[in-house]
C-alpha positions in Angstrom: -89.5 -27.8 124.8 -90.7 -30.1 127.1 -94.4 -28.4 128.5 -97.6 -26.8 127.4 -98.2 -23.0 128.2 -102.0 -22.4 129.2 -103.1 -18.7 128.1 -106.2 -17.5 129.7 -107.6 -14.4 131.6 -110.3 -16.3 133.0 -108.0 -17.8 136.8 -110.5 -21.2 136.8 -110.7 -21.4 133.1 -106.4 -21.7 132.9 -106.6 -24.0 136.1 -109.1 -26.5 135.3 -107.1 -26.6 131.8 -104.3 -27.2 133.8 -105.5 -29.9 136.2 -106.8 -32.1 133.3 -103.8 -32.2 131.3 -101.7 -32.5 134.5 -103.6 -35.9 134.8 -102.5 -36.8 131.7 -99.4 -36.9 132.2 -98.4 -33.7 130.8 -96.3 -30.3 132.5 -98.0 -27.1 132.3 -97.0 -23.3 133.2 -99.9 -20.8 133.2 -100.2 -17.1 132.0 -103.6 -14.5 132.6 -101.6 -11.6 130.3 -99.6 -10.9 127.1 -96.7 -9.6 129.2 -96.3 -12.9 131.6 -97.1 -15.2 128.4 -94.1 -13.7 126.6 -92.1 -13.7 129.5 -92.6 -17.4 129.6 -91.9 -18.0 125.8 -88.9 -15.7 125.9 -87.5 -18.0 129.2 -88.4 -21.8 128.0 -90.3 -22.1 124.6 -92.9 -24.7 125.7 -94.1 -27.6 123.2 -97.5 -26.3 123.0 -99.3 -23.0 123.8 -103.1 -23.0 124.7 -104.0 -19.0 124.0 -107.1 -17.6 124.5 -107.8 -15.0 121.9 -109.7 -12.5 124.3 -107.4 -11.1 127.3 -108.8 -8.6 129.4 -106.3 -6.2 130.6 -103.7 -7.1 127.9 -102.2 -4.6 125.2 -102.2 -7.6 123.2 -104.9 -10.0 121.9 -104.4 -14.0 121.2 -103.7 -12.6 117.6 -100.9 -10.5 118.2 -99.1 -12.7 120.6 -100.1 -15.7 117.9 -98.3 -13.4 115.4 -95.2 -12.4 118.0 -94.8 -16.2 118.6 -94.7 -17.6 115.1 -92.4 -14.6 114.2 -89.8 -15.7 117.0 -90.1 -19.5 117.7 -92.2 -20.9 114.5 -92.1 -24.6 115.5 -94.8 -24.0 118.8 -98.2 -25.5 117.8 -100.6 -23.1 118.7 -104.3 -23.8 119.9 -106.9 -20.7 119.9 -109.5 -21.0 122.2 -112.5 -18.4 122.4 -116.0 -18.0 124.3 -116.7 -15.5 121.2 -116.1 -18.0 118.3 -117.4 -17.3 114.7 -115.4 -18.0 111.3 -113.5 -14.9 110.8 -111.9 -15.2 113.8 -111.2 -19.0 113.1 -109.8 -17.8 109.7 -108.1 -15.1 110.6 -106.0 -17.5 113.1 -105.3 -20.1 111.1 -103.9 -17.7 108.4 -101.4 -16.3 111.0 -100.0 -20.0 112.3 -102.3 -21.2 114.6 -102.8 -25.0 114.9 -106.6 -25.1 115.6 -109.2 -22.9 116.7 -111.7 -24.4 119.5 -114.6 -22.7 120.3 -115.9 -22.4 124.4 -117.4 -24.2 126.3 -115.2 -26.9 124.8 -115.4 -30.8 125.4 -112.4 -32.1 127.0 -112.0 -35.0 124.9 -111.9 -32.8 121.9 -109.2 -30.9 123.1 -107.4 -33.8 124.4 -107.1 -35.2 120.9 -105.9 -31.7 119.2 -103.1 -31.4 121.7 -102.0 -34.7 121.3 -102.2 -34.5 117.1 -100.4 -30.8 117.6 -97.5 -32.1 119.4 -97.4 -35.2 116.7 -97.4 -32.9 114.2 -94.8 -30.8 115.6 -92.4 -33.5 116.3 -93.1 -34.9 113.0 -91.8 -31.4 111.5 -89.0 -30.6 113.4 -87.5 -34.1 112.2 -88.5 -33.3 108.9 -86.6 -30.2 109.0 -83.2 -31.8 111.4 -83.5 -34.6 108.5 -83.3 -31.5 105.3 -80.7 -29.9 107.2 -78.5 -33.0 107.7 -79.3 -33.5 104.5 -76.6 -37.2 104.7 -73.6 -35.5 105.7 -71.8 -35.9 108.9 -69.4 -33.3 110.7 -66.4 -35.7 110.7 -63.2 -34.7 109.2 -60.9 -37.1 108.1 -57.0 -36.5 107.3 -53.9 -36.6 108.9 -51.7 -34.7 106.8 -50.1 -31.5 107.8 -52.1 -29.2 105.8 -55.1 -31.1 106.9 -54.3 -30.2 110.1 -53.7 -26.7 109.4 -57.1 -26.7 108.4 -58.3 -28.2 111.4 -56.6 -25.7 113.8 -57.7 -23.1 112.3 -61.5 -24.2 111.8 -61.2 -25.4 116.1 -60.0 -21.8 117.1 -63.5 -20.3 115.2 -65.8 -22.4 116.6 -65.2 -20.8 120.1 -67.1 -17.2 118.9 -69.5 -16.6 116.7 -67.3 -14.8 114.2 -68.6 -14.8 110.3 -66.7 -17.0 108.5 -65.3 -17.1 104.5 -64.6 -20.5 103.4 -62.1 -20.5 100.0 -61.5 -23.2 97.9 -61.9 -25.5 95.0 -65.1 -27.5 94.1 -65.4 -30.7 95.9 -62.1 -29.9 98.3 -64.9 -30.0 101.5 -65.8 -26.6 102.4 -69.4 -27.8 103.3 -67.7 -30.4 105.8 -65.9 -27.6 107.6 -68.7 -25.6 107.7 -70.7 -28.3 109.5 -67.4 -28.9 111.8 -67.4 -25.5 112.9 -71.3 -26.0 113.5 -71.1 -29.3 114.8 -68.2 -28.3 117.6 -69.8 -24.8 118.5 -72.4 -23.5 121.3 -75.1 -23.4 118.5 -74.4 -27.8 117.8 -78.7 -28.0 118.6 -79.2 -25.9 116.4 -80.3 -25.8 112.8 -77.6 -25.9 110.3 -79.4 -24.6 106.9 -77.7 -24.8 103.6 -78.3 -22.2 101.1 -77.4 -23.4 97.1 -76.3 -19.9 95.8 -76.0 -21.6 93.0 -79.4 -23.8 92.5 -81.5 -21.7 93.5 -83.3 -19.3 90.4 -82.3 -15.9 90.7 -86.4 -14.6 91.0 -87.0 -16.9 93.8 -84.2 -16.4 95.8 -85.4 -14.0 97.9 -88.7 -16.1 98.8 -86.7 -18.7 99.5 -84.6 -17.0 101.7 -86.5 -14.2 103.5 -90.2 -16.6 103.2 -93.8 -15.1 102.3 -97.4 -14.4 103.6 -100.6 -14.8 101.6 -104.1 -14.8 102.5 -104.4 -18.2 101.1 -101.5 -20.3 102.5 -100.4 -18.0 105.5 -97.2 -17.6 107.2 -94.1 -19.5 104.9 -91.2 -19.5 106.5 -87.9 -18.9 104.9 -84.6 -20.3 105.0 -83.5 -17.7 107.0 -86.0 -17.8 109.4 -85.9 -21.7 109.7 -81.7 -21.1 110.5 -82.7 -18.8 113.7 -80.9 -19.5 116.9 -78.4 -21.6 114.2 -76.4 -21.6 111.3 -76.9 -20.3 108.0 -74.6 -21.8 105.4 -74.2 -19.5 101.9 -72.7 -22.1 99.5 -71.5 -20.7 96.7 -72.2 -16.8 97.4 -70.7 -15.0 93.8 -73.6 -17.2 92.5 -76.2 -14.6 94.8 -78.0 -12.2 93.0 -76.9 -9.0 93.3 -80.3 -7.7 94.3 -80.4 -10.1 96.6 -76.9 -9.0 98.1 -78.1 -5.8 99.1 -81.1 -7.1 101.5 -78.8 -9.7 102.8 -76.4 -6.8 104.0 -79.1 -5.2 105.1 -80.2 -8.6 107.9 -76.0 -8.7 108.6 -76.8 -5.2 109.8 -80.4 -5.2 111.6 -80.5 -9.0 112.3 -84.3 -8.4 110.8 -86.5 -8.9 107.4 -89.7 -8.5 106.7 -91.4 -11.5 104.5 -93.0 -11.3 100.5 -95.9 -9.7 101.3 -95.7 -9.5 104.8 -95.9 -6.4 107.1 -93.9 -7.5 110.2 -90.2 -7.9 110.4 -88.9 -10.9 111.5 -86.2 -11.1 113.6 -83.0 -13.8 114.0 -80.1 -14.6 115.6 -78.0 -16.8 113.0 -74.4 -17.2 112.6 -73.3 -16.8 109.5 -70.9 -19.1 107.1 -70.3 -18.8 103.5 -68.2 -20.5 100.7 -66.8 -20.0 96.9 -64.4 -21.2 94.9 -64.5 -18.2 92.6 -62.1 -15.1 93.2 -64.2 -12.6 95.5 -61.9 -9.8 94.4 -62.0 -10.2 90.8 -65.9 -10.6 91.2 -66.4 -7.6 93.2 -63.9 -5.4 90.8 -66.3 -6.4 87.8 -69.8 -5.5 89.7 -70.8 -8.9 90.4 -70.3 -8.6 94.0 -71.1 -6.3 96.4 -67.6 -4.9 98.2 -69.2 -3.8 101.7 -71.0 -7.4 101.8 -67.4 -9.3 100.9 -66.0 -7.7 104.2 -69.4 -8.5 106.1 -68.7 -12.3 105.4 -65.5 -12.8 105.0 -64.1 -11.6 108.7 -62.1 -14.8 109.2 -61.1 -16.5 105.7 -60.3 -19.8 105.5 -58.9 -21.7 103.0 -60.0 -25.2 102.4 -56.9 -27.2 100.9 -57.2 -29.2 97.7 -56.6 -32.9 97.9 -53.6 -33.1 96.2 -52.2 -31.0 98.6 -52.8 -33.7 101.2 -52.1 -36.8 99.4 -51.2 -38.7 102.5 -55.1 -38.2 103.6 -56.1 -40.1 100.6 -56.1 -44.2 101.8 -57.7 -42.7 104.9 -60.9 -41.0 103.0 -60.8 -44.2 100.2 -60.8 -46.4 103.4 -63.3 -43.8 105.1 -65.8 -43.9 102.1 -65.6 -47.9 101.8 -67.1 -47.4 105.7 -69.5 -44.8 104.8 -71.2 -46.6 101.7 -71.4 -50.0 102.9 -73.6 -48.6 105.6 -75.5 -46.3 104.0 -76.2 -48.0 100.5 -75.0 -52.0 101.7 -72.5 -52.1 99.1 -69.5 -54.7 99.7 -67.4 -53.7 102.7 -63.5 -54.3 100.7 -60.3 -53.8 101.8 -58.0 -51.5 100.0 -54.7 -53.1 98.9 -51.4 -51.4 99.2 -51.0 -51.2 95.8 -54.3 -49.9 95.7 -54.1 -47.3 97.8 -50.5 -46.0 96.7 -51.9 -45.9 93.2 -54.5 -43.3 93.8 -52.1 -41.2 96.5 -50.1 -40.5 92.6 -53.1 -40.0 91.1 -54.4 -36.0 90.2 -58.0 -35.8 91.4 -59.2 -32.6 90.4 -62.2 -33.4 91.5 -60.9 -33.5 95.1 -62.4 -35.4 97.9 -65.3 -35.2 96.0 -64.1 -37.1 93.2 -62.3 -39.9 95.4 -65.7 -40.6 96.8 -67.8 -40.8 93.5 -64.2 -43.3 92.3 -64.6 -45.7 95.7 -68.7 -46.0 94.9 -67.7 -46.7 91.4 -65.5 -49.5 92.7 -67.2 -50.9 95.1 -70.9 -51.2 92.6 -68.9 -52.6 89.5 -65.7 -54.9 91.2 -65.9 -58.2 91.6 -66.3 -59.8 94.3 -66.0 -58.6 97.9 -62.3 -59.2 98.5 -59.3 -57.0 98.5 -59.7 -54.0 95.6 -56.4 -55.1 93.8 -54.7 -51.9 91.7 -56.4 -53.1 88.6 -60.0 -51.7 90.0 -58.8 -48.5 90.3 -59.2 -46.1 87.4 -57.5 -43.5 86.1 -55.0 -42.4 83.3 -52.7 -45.4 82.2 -49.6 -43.7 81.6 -49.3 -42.4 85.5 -50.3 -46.2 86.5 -46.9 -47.1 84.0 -47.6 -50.7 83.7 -49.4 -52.6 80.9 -49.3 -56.0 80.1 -45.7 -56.0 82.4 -44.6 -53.3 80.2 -43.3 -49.6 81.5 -45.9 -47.3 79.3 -43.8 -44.5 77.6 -45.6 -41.4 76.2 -45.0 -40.0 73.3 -42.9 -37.2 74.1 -40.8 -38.7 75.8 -40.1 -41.3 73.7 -38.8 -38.4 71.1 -36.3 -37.5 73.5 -32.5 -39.2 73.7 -31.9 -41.7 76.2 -29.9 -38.9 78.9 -33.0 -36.6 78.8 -35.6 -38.9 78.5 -34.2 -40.8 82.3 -33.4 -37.4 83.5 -37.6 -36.6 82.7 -38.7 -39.8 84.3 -36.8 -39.6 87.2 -37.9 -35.7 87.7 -41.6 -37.3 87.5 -41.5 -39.9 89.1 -39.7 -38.4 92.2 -42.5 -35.5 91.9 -44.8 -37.7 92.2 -43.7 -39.2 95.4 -42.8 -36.4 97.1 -45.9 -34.9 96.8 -47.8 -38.6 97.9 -45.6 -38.5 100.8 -46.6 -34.7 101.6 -43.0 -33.4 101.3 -41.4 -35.7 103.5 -37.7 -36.7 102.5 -37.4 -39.4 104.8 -40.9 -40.9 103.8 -39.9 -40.8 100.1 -36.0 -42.0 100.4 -37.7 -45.4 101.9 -40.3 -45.8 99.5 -37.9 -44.7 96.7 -34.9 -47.4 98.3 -32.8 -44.6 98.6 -30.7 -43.0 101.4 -31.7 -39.6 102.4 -28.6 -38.1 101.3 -28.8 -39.2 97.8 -31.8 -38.6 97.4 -31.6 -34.5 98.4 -28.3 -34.9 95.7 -30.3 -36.1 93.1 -33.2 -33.9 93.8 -30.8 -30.7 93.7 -29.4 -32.3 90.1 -33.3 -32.3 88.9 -34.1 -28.7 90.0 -36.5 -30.1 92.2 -37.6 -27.9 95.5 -40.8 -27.6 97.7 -42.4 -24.9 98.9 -44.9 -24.9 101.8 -48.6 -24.4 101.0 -52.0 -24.4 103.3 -49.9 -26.6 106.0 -47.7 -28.9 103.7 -44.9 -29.4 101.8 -45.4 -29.6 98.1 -42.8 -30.3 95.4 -42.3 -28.7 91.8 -39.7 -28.9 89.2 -37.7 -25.2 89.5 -36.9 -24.9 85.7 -35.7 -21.6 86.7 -32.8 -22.0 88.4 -29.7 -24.2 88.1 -30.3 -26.1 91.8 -32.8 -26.4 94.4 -33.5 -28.1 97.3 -36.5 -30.3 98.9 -37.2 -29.7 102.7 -37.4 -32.5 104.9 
């Protein structure tokens, strides 16, 4: 929106409008009728819209096309002018959207400094709004695993259409992140990207938050869905929705249209549509918590967001990635991560996910010491799976119970687990961490019952108590 639209029926009232603001540096476009005004709105929005609120001629009045406007394309500051000025009418536009009402003849200066505070304004609010969006989080993916990029393929082949999508996984895995990928790399990138807490939000005002309101005191309030149009909306969480609520969302899947609490005229809005849970959809829909015909409505191309220890390999690369992140964003101390360091927490469980390795590296970097290297000792988590204290191997109790035979045959199984699974199912990774050649190490593997399976894009490895051999994959 680069212009201001001058609405007027009056030929030398539109042109001498146009002439001053022309030698203030601004663009203009002029309209005498409701039809050419929309046509211009409907072909490039324009920053600002002058509307006179009497058009002879017209089979709508500076109201309704007020009202049309604000319905479609609510950021346009709107300035009423009219030779018939009294306070209903200033009222009565005001209440539907409208910037300021001027009355005619008007004093150039006047208008001069409305248009200026109106396009202020408006900038001022659409920042406002790209800033709530945002909301800190950027569209970059890190990982370089194999079920990360299983992920990433198929999150690249959705962004091409406009295709409803059902993100699955557990909390804190990044299904938010994808969602903004698939935003961020799509035809609708300008867009707004709007986030809707399923879960946060209290079930009697979900709906005003969502679909907006009008009232005679505060006018026109937009909505979340309304604010999303031309974008993305983003359901986070969506078993959390209110079942009532369900229904009139199917309904906008349908119609692409809602009216507003306490509003008369529906709405309409082109969004693409994104949602996430890490609940069972199924399960929720087989005990009436959610509504069947709206689970296949959202969830035409599922997606399922792998947990991080199912890409342990990506985990120095986020730890190193969130070092980056926080020492711009907050100015905490830019550290290395050892080797040690980082191996430690590729063994570790995080069932938090990526979420959790975050809140760990902030918890790092505000209480260690010093801005040098983050040594293994900085990193917490459960001793026994660190095995070292005081330069002793940690032994748990249960194992301890257990004769010697048994209790090495238990510890290797472990311990071989555990790197396997760092290594993302990698044999040839593992054998050279481990100091092993490749061929012993499948031998031993197949003496512990250990195999791996493949899972979202990976390799990961279990112990097959089930069987008398297996076999790991390279």
């Amino acid at each position: 929106m680069s212009d201001i639209l001058i609405v007027d029926d009056e030929r030398d009232i539109r042109e001498l409008i146009s002439d001053i603001l022309q030698d203030e540096g601004y663009a203009t476009r002029m309209a005498g009728n409701c039809d050419t005004c929309m046509a211009e709105v409907r072909s490039t929005p324009p920053a600002l819209m002058i509307l006179d609120i009497w058009l002879k001629d017209s089979e709508m009045d500076g109201i309704d096309i007020l009202k049309a406007v604000k319905r479609d394309y609510p950021d346009i500051p709107i300035i009423i002018i009219s030779g018939h000025g009294n306070i209903e009418i200033a009222v009565a536009a005001i209440k539907q959207g409208a910037y300021d009402f001027i009355e005619k003849p008007f004093n150039i200066d006047q208008l001069l400094v409305v248009i200026r505070r109106a396009m202020e304004a408006s900038r001022l609010r659409r920042e406002n709004s790209a800033l709530k969006r945002q909301g800190g989080e950027a569209s970059e993916m890190i990982g370089e695993s194999p079920a990360f990029r299983g992920l990433i393929s198929q999150l690249d082949k959705v962004t091409k259409s406009n295709g409803r999508v059902m993100l699955t996984g557990a909390p804190g895995s990044g299904k938010e992140l994808a969602a903004r990928y698939v935003h961020a790399n799509s035809a609708r990138a300008e867009a707004p990207f709007v986030v809707v807490n399923c879960a946060q939000i209290e079930a009697d005002r979900m709906e005003e938050v969502l679909f907006g309101r009008e009232t005679a005191e505060r006018g026109i309030e937009p909505g979340l869905l309304e604010q999303a149009h031309g974008g993305v909306i983003y359901f986070d969480e969506v078993a959390d929705m209110p079942l009532g609520t369900q229904s009139k969302i199917l309904r906008v899947l349908v119609d692409q249209q809602f009216l507003r609490a306490g509003g008369s005229d529906k709405v309409r809005v082109d969004l693409r549509v994104i949602s996430s849970t890490s609940q069972d959809l199924e399960d929720a829909i087989l005990t009436g918590r959610f509504r069947e015909e709206l689970y296949h409505r959202l969830n035409v191309v599922p997606i399922r967001v792998p947990m991080l220890s199912e890409r342990r390999e990506d985990v120095p690369l986020l730890a190193r990635h969130f070092i980056e992140v926080l020492h711009r964003s907050q100015g905490l101390p830019k550290r290395a991560l050892s080797e040690e360091a980082a191996s430690l927490m590729q063994t570790l469980a995080w069932p938090g996910n990526v979420r959790q390795l975050r809140n760990v590296i902030e918890r790092i970097l505000i209480l260690g010491e010093g801005s040098g290297e983050i040594p293994v000792e900085e990193v917490p988590g459960d001793e026994e799976r660190r095995g070292v204290d005081d330069g002793r191997v940690v032994i748990s109790g249960a194992l301890a119970m257990l004769p010697l035979r048994e209790a090495r045959e238990a510890f290797e199984r472990e311990y071989l687990l555990t790197q396997i699974n760092r290594f993302g199912g990698n044999i040839s990774k593992t054998a050279q961490f481990v100091g092993m050649e490749r061929s012993a190490l499948h031998r031993k593997l197949k003496s512990l019952n250990v195999v791996t399976t493949s899972r979202s894009g990976g390799r990961i490895a279990q112990y097959d108590d089930m069987e008398e051999t297996g076999t790991a994959a390279e």
